[in-house]
Each structure stands twice: as C-alpha cells, then as structure tokens.
C-alpha positions as CSV (number, residue, x, y, z in Angstrom):
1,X,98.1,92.1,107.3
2,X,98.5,90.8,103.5
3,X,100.3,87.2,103.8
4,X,103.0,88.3,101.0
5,X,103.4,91.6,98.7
6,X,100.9,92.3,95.8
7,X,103.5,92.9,93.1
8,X,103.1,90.2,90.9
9,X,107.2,90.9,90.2
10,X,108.2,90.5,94.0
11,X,109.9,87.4,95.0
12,X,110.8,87.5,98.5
13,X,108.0,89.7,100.1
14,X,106.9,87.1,102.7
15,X,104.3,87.6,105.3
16,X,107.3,89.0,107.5
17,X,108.2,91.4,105.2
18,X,105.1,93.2,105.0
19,X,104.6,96.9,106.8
20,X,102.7,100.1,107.7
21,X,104.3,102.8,106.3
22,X,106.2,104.8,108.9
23,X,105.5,108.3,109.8
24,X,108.9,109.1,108.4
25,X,108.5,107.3,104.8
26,X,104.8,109.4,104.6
27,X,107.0,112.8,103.5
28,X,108.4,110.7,100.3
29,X,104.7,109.8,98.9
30,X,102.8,111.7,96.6
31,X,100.4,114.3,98.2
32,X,97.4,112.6,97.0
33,X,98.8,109.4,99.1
34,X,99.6,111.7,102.6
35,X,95.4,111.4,103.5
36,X,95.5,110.1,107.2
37,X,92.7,107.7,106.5
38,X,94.8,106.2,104.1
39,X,96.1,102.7,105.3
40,X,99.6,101.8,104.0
41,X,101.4,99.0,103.3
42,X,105.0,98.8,102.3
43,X,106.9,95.3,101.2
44,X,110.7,95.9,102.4
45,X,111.7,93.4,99.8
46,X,110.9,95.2,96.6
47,X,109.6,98.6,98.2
48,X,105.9,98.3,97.1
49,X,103.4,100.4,98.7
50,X,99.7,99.5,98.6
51,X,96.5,99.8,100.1
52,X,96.5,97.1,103.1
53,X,93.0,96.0,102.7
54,X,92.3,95.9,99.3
55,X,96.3,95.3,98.1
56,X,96.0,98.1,95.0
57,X,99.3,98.6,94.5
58,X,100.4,102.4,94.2
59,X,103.7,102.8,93.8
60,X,107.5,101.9,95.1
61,X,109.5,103.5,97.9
62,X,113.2,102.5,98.4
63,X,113.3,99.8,97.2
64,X,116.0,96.7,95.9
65,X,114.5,96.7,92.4
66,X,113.8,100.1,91.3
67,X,116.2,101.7,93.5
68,X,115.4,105.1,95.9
69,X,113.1,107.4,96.3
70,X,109.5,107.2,95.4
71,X,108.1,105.9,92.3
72,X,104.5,106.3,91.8
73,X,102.1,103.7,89.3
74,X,100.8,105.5,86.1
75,X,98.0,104.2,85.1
C-alpha cells in the first residue's frame, strides 16, 4: 500500500488514508475502470483513485476537493 496519495495537489493523504476501492464505490467508476483485475486505490482525503502498484492516477470519487460523484482524468 502507497505510503501517501499520488495527487501532487493532496495534502493530507497520509499512509492511513490510503484504500482499496470498496465493492460499493466500483458502480460510480467508469466502465473501462470496473475490470476485476484492476487493483484500486482510493485517498479518502482528496478522493483520488489510482492504480495501487504503479500510483497512475485515474480519476476522483467523492471527494473534499472536487466534490461528489466521479470525476475521471482526461488526458
């Protein structure tokens, strides 16, 4: 598990803050993201989500910042 959230803009995802994404949160996210192989992460500071191992940040899910609901990058 990442020590602190990958977005760069996030400053109180510590280590304890960091989560898999919960069966429940999965209907919010994009199709493309709903893969079961697909490991999850999801700060509960800011609402990132990212890929655990690698830390690609994909989007934002309920979130303090940018509010609720899901908010997918564009890259």
């Amino acid at each position: 598990m990442p020590s602190r959230c990958p977005s760069k803009d996030c400053s109180g995802g510590g280590e304890n803050r960091q989560k898999k994404i919960k069966v429940d949160q999965f209907s919010e996210l994009s199709d493309y993201l709903k893969k079961p192989a697909m490991d999850l992460s999801r700060c509960s500071y800011c609402g990132c989500v990212y890929e655990t191992r690698n830390q690609r940040i994909l989007g934002f899910l309920d979130g303090g910042v940018v509010g609720e609901g899901w908010k997918p990058i564009t890259e």
